[in-house]
MOPAC internal coordinates of N, CA, C and O (Angstrom, degrees):
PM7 1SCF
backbone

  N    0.0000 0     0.00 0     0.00 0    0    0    0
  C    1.4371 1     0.00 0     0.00 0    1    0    0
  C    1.5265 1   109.77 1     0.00 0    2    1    0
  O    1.2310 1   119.45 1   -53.56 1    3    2    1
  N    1.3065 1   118.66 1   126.44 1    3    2    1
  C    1.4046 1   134.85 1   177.29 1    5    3    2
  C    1.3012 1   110.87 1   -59.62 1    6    5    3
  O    1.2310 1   114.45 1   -36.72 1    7    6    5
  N    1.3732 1   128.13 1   143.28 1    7    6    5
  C    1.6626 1   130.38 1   175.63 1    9    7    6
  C    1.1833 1    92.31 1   -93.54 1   10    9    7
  O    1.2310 1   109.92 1   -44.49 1   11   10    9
  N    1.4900 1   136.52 1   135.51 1   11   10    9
  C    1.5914 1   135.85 1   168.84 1   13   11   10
  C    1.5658 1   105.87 1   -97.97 1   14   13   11
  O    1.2310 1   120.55 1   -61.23 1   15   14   13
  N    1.4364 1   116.56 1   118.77 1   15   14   13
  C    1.5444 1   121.42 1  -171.00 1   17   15   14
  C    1.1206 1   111.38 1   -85.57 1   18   17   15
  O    1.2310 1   120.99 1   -43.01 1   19   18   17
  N    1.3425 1   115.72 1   136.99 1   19   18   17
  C    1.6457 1   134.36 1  -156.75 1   21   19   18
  C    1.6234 1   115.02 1   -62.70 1   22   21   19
  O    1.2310 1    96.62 1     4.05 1   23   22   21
  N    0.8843 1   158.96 1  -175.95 1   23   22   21
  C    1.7637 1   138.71 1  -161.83 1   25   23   22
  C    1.8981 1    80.91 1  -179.42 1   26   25   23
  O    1.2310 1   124.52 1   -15.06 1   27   26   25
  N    1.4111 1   108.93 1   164.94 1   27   26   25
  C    1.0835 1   128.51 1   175.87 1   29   27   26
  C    1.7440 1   102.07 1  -126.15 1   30   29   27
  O    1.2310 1   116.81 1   -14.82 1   31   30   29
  N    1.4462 1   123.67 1   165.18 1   31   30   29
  C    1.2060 1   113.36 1   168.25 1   33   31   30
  C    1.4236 1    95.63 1  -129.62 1   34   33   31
  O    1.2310 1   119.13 1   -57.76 1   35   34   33
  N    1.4025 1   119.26 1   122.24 1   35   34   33
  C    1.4810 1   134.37 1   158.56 1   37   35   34
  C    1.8130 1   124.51 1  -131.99 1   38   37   35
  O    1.2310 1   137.82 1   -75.52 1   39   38   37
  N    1.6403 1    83.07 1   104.48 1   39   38   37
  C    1.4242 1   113.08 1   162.14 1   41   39   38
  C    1.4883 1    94.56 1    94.07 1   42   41   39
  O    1.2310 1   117.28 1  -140.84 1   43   42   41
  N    1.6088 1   122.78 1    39.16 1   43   42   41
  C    1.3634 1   123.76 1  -162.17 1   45   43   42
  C    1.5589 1   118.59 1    65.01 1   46   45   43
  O    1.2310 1   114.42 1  -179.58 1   47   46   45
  N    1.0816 1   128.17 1     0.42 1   47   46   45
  C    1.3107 1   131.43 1   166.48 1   49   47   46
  C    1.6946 1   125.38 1   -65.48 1   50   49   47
  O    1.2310 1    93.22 1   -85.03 1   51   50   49
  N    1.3143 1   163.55 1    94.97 1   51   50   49
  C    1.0921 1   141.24 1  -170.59 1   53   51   50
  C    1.9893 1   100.88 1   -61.35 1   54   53   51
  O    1.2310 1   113.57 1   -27.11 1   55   54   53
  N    1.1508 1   129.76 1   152.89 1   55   54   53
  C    1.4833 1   130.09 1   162.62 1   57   55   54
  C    1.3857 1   109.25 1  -134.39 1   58   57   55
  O    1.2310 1   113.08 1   -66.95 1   59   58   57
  N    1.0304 1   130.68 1   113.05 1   59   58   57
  C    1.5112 1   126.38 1   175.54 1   61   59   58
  C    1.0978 1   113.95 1   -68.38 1   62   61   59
  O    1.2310 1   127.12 1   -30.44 1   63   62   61
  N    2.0196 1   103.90 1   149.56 1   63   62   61
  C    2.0271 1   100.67 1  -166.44 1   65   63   62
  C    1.0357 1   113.40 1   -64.12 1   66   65   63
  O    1.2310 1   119.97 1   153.74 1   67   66   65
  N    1.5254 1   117.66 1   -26.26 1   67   66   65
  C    1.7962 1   128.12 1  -178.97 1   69   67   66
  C    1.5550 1   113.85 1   -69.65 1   70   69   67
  O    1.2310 1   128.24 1   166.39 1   71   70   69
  N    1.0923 1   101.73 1   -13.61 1   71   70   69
  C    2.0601 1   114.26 1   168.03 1   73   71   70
  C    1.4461 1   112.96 1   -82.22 1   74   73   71
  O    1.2310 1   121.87 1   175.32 1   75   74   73
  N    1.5791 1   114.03 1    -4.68 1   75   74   73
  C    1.7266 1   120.07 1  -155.38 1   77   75   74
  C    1.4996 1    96.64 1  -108.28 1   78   77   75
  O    1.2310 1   126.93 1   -56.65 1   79   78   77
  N    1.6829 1   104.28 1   123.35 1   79   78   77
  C    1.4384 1    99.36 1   177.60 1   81   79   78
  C    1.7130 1   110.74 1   -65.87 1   82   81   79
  O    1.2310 1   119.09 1    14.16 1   83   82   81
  N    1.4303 1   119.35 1  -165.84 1   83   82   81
  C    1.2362 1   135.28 1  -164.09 1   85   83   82
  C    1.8497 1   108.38 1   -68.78 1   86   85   83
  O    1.2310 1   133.08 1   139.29 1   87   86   85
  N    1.8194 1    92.34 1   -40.71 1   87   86   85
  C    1.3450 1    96.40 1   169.91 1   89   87   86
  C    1.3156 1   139.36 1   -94.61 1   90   89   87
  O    1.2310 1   119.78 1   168.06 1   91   90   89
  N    1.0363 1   118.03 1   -11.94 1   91   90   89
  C    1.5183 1   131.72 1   165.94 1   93   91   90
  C    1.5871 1   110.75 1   -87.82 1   94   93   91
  O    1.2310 1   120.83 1   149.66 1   95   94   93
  N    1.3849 1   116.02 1   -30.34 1   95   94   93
  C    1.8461 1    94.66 1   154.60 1   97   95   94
  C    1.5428 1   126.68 1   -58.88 1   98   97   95
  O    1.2310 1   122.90 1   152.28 1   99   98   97
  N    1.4200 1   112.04 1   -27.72 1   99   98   97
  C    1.0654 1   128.76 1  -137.13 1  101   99   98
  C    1.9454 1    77.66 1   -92.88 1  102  101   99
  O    1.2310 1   121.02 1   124.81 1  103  102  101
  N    1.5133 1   115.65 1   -55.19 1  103  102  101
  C    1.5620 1   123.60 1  -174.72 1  105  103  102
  C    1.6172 1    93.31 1   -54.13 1  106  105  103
  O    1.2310 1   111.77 1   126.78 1  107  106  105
  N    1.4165 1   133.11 1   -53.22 1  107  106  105
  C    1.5670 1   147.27 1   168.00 1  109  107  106
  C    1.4448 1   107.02 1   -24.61 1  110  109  107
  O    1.2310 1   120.74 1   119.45 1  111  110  109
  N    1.1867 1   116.19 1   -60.55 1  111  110  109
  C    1.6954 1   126.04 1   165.77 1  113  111  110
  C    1.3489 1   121.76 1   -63.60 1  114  113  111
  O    1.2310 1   116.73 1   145.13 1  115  114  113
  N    1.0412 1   123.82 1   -34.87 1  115  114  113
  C    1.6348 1   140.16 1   168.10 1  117  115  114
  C    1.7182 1   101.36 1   -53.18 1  118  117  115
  O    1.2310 1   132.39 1   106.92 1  119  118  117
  N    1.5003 1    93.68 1   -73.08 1  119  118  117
  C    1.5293 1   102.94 1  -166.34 1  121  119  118
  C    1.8449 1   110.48 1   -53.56 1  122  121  119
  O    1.2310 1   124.01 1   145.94 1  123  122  121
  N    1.3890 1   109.92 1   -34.06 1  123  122  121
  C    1.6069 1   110.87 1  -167.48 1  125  123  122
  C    1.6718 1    99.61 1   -87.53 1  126  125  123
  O    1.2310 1   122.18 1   158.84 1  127  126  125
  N    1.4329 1   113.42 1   -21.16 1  127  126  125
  C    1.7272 1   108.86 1   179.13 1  129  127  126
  C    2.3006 1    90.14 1   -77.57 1  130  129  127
  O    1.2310 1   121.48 1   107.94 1  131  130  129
  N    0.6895 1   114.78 1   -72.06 1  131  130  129
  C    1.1500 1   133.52 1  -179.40 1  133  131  130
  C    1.8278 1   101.53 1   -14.55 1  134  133  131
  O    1.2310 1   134.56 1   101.72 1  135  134  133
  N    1.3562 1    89.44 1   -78.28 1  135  134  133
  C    1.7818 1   111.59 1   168.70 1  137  135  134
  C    1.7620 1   112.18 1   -24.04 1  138  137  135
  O    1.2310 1   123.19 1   121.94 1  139  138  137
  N    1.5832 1   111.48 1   -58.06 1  139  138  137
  C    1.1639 1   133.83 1  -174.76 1  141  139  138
  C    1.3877 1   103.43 1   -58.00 1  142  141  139
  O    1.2310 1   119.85 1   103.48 1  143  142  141
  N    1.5362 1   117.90 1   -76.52 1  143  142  141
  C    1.4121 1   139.49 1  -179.56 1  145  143  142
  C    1.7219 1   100.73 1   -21.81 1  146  145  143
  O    1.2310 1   128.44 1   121.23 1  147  146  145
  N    1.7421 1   101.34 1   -58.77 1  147  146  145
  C    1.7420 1    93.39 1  -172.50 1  149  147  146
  C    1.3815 1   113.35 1   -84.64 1  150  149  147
  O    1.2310 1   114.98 1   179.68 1  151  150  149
  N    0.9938 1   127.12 1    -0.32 1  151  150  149
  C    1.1530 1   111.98 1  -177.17 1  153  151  150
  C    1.6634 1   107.73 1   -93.64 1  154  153  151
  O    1.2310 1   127.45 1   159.99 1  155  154  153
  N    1.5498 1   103.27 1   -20.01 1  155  154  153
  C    1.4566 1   108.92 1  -170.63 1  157  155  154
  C    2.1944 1    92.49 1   -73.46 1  158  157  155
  O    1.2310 1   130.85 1   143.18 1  159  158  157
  N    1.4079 1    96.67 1   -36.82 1  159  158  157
  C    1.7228 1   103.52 1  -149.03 1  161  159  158
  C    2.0061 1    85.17 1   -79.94 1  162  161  159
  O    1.2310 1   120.73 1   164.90 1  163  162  161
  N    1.6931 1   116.21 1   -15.10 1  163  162  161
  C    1.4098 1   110.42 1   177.98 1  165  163  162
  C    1.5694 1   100.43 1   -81.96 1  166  165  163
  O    1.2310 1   108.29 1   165.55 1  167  166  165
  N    1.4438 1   139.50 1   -14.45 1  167  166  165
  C    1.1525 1   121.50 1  -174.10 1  169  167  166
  C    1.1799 1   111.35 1  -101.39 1  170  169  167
  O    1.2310 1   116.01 1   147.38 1  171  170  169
  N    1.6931 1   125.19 1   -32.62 1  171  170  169
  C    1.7300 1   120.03 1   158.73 1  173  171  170
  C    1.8950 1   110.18 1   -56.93 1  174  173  171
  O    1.2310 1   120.53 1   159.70 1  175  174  173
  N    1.5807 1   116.59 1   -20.30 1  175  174  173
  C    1.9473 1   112.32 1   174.30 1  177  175  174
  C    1.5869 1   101.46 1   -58.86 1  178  177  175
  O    1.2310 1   125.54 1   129.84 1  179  178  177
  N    1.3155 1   106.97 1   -50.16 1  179  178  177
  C    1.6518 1   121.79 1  -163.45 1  181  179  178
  C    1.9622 1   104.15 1   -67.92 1  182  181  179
  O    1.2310 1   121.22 1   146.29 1  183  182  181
  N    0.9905 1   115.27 1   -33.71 1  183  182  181
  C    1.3863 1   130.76 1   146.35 1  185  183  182
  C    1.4035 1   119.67 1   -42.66 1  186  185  183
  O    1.2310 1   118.31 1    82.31 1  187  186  185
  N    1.0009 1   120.82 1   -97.69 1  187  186  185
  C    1.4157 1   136.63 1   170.43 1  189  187  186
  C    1.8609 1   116.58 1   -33.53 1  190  189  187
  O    1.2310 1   127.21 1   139.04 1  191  190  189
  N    1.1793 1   103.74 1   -40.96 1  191  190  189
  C    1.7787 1    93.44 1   174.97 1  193  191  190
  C    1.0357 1   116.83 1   -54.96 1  194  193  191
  O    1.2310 1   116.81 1   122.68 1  195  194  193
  N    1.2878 1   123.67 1   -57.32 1  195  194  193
  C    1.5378 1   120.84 1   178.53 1  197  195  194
  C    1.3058 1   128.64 1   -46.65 1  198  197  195
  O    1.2310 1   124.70 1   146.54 1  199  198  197
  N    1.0208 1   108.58 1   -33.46 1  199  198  197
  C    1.5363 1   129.02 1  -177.74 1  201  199  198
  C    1.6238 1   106.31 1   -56.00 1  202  201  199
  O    1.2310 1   129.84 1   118.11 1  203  202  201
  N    1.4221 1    98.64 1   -61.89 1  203  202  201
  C    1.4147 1   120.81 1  -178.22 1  205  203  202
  C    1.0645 1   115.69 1   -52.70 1  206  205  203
  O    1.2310 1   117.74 1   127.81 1  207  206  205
  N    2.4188 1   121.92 1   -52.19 1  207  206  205
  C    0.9488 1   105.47 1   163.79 1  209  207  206
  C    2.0314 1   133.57 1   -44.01 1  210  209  207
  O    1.2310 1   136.26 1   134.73 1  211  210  209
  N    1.1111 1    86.13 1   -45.27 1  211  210  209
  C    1.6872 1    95.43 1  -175.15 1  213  211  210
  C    1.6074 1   110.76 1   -41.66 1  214  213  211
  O    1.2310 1   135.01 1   140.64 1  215  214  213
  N    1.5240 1    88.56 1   -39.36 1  215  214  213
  C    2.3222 1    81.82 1  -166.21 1  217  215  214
  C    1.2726 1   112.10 1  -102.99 1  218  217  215
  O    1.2310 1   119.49 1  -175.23 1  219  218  217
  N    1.7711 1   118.58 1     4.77 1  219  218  217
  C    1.0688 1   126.64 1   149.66 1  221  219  218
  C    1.6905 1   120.77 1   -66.77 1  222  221  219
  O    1.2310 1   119.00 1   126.02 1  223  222  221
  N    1.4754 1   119.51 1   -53.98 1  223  222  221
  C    1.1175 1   141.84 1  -174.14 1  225  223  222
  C    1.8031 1   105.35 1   -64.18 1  226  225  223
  O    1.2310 1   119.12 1   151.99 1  227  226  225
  N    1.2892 1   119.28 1   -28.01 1  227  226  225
  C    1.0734 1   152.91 1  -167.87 1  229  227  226
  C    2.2282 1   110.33 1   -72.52 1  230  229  227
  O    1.2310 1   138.78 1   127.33 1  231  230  229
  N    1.5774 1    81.20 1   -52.67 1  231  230  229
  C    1.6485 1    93.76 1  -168.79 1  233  231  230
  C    1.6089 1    86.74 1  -105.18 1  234  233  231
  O    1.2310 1   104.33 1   165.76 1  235  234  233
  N    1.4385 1   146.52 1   -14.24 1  235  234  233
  C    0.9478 1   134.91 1  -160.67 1  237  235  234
  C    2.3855 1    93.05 1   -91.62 1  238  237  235
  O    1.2310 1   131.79 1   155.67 1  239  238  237
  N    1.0562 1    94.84 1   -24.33 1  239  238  237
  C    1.6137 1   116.05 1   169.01 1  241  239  238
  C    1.2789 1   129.89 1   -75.53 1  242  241  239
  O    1.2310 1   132.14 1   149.96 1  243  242  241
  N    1.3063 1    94.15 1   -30.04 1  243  242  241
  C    1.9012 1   114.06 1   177.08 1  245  243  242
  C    1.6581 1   100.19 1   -87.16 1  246  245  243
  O    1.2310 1   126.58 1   168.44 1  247  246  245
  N    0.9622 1   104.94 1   -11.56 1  247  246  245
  C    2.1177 1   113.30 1  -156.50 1  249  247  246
  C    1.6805 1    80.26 1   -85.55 1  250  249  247
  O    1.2310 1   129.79 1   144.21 1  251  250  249
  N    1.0546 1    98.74 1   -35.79 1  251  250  249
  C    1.8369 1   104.95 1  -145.87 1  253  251  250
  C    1.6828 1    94.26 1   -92.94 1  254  253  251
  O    1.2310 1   122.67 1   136.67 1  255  254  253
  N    0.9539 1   112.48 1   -43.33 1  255  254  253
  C    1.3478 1    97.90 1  -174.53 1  257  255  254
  C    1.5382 1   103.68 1   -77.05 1  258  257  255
  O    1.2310 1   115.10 1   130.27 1  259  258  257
  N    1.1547 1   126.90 1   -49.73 1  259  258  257
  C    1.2807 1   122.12 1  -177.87 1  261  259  258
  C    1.4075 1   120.12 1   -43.68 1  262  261  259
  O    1.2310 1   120.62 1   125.55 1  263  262  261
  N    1.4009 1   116.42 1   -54.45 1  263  262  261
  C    1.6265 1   129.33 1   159.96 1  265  263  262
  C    1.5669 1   107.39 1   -38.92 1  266  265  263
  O    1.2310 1   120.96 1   136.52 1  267  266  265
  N    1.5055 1   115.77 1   -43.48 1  267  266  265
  C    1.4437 1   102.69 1  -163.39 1  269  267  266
  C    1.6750 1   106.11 1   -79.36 1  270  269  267
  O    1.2310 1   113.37 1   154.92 1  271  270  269
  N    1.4626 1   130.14 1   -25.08 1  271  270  269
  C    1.1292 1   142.23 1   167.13 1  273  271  270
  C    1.5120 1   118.60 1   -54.94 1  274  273  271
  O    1.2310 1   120.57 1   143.97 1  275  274  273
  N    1.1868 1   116.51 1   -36.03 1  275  274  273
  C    0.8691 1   139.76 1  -171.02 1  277  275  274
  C    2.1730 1   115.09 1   -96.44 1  278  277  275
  O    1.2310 1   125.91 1   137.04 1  279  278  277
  N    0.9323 1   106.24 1   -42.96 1  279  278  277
  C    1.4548 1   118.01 1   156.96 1  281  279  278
  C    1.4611 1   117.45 1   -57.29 1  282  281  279
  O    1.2310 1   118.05 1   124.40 1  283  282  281
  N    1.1253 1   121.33 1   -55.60 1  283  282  281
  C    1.5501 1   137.73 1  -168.59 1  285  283  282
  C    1.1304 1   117.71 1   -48.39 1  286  285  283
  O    1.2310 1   123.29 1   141.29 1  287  286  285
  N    1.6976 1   111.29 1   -38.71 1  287  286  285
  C    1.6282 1   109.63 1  -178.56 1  289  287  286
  C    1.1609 1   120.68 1   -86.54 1  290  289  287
  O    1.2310 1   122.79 1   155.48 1  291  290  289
  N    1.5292 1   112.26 1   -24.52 1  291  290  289
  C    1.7733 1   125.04 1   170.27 1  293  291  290
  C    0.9878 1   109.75 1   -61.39 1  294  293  291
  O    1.2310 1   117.08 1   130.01 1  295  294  293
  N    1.6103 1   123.16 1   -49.99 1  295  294  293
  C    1.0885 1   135.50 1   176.93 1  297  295  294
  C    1.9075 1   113.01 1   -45.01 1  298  297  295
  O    1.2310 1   130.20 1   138.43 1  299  298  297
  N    1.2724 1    97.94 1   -41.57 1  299  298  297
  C    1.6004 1    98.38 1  -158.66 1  301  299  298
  C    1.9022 1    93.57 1   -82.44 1  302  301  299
  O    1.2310 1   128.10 1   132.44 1  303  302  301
  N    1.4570 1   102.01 1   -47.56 1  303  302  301
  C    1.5523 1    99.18 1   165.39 1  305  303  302
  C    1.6829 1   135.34 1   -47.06 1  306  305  303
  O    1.2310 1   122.06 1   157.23 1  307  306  305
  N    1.3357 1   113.66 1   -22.77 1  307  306  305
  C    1.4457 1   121.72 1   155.02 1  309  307  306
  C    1.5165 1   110.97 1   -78.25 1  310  309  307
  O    1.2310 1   126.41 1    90.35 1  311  310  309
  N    0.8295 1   105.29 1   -89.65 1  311  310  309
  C    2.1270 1    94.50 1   173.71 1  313  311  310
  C    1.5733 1   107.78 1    -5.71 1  314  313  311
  O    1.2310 1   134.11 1   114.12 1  315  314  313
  N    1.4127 1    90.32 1   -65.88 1  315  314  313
  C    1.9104 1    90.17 1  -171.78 1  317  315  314
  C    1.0147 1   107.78 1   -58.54 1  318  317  315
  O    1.2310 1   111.20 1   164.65 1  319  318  317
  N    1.2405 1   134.16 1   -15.35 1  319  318  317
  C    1.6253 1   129.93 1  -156.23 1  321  319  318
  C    1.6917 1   100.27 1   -91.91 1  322  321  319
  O    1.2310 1   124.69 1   150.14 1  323  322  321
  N    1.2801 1   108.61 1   -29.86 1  323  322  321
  C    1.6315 1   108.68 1  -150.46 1  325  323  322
  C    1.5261 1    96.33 1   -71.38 1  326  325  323
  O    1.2310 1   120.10 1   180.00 1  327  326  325

């Protein structure tokens, strides 16, 4: 059984890796570690938003109620006052 040697495609061109000088394999490895990295670091983002929404949505609720507890009696002390 034949090994079929790995090829790159640039600009629709196939180029085989054994056609690739020292540095353009080397950018080839760059680009496919690179590739990996974001896609791995885009699926822990897609993770993480939600999260964030929650304890944003969370303290943005705590802000509000606390303020409103806190408003209410000043509030009622001006009324009474007038």
């Amino acid at each position: 059984m034949e090994k079929k040697e790995g090829s790159i495609n640039v600009d629709g061109t196939e180029i085989k890796n054994s056609d690739l000088t020292q540095e353009q394999n080397s950018a080839k490895t760059h680009i496919q570690s690179l590739r990996a990295k974001i896609t791995k670091l885009q699926f822990e983002i897609d993770e993480l938003l939600p999260s964030l929404k929650y304890y944003e949505d969370n303290l943005i609720k705590s802000v509000k109620d606390t303020a409103s507890e806190i408003l209410t009696p000043e509030q009622n002390k001006k009324t009474g006052e007038s």
